[in-house]
C-alpha positions as CSV (number, residue, x, y, z in Angstrom):
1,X,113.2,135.7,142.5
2,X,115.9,133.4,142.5
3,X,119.4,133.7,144.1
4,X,122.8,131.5,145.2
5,X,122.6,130.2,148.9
6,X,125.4,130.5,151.2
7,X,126.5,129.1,154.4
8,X,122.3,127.1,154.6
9,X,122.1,126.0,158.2
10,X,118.9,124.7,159.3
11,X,118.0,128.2,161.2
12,X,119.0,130.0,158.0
13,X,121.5,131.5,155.2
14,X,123.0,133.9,153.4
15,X,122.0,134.6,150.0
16,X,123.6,136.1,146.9
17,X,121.5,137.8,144.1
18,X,121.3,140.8,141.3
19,X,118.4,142.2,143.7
20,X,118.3,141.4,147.5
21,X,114.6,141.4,148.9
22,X,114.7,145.4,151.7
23,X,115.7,144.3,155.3
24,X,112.1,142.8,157.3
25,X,110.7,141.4,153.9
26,X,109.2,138.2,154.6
27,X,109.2,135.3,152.0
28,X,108.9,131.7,151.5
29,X,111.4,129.8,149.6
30,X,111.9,126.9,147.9
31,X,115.6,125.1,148.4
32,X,116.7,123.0,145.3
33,X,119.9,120.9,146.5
34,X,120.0,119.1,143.7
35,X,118.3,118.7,140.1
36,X,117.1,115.0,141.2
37,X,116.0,115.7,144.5
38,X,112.4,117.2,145.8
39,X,113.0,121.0,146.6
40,X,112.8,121.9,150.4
41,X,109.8,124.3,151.2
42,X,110.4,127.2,153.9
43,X,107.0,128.3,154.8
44,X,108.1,132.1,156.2
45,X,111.5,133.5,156.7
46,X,112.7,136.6,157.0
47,X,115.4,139.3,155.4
48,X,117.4,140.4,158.2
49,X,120.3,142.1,156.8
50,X,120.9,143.2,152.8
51,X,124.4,144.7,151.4
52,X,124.7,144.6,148.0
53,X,123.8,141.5,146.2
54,X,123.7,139.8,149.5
55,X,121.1,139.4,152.5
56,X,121.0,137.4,155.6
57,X,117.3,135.0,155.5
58,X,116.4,133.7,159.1
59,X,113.9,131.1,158.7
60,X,110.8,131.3,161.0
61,X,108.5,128.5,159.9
62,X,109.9,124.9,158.9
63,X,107.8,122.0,158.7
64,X,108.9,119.1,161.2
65,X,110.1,117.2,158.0
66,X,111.1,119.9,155.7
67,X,113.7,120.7,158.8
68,X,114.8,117.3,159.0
69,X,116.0,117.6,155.7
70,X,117.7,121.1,156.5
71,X,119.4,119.8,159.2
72,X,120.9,116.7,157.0
């Protein structure tokens, strides 16, 4: 699926979308920042919260420099 990323902190983010993933759903995602940029890969995270179009993803697992990039 695909959604709008809120408040993306290198631990996690909110997202908005027509249909949030149920609370404990684990995913992977792909982060695009910008069209001209390499996506940045999140190899697990985690739904922690859902409420309407929105959910709360905790990331898990983060490549060393897949985080870097997060944190920039």
């Amino acid at each position: 699926g695909e959604g709008l990323l809120l408040d993306l902190s290198a631990e996690g983010c909110r997202m908005e979308c027509t249909d949030p993933p149920p609370v404990n759903t684990y995913l992977s995602l792909r982060i695009v920042m910008s069209p001209t940029d390499a996506p940045i890969l999140v190899d697990l995270a985690a739904v922690r919260w859902s409420l309407e179009k929105t959910c709360g993803i905790h990331f898990l697992s983060v490549r060393p420099p897949q985080a870097e990039r997060l944190h920039k």
